[in-house]
N, C-alpha and C positions, 0 to 999 in steps of 0.2 A: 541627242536631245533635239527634241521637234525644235525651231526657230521660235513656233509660236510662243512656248512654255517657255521661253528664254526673258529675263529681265536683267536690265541693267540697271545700275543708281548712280551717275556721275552727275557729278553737282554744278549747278549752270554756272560757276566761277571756276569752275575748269576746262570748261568751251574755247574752243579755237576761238569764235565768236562769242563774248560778252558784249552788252549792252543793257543800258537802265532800259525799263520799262517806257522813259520820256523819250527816250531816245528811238526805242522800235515805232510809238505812235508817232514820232514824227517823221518816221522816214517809210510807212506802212500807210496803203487808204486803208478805211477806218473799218470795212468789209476782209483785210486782211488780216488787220490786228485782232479782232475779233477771232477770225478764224485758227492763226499761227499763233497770235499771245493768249488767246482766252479757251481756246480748247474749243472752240465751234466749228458747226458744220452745215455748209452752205445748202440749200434747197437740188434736190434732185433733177438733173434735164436741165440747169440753169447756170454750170458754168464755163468756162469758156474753152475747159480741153475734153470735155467728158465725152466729146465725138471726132477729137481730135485726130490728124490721120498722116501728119506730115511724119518726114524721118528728123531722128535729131533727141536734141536729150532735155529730160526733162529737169529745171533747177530749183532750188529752194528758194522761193518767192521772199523769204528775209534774208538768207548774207548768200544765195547765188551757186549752194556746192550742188554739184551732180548729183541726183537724186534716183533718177531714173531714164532706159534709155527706151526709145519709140519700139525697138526690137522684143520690147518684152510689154509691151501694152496691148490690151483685147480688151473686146467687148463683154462684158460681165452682162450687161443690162440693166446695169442698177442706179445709171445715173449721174455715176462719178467716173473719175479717171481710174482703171483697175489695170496696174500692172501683176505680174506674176514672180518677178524676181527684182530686186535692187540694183543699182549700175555696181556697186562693190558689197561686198558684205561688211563694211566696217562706215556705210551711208546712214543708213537708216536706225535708229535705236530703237528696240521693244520695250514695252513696259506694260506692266499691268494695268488694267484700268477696269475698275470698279463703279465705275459712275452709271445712272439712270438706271441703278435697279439689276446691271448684268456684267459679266466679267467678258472682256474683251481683252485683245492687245492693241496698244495703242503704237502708232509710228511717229517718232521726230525724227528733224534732224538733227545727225549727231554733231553737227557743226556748229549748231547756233541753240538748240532746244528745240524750236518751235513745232508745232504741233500740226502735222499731217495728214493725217486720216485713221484706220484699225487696219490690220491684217488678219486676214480671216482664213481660214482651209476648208474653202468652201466653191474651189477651183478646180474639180477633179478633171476639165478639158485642158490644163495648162501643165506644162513638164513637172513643175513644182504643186502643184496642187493646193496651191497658197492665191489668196487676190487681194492685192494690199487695193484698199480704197482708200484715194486720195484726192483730197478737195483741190479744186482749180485754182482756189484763192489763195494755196499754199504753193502754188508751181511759177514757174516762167519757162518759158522752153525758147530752145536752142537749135536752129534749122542746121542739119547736118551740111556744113561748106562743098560743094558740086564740084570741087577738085581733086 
């Protein structure tokens, strides 16, 4: 089965990572929460890894798990951060998503919920032919240690 066509249904009280809602906005700017609790997505060219270019990995901007690593990140063109594969296969959760009128797959993390960007197959230059886009607001990245 494609990844894409893959959904899962685990329910956010069975997260490594639980938290209230009061709790993610208090420990999220309010451009995060937005983006990770409310299923939004940040402005194209505007955020702060989507030309990003160091080595090193990329984390989940609410509870910090590995997400993705610099090795599988490329230039899609589209404005956001587009990697092509996930650091593990059991990082990233797929879900359907039905919103704005089109069907997509939606990416969290499967450590907390929050809400990542779409995965798309729409990558035919990358080994996987997959480009997960994902918002910068959702990221924090991790400079690879020079030891």
């Amino acid at each position: 089965m494609n990844d894409t066509t893959a959904t899962t249904n685990i329910t956010t009280n069975r997260r490594p990572v639980n938290k209230t809602e009061a709790e993610w906005r208090s420990e999220l700017t309010p451009e995060q929460y937005r983006v990770l609790r409310q299923a939004g997505t940040e402005r194209p060219f505007t955020g702060e890894y989507w030309n990003h270019k160091e080595d090193g990995s990329y984390t989940c901007a609410a509870c910090g798990a590995v997400l993705f690593g610099s090795d599988t990140k490329f230039d899609s063109h589209c404005g956001w951060p587009s990697f092509f594969e996930a650091f593990a296969p059991d990082t990233v959760e797929l879900k359907s998503d039905q919103s704005h009128g089109m069907t997509r797959v939606e990416a969290l993390c499967r450590n907390c919920g929050s809400h990542l960007g779409h995965l798309f197959d729409d990558a035919p230059q990358t080994p996987t032919g997959q480009r997960y886009c994902i918002n910068s607001a959702s990221l924090n990245f991790q400079k690879n240690d020079p030891t």
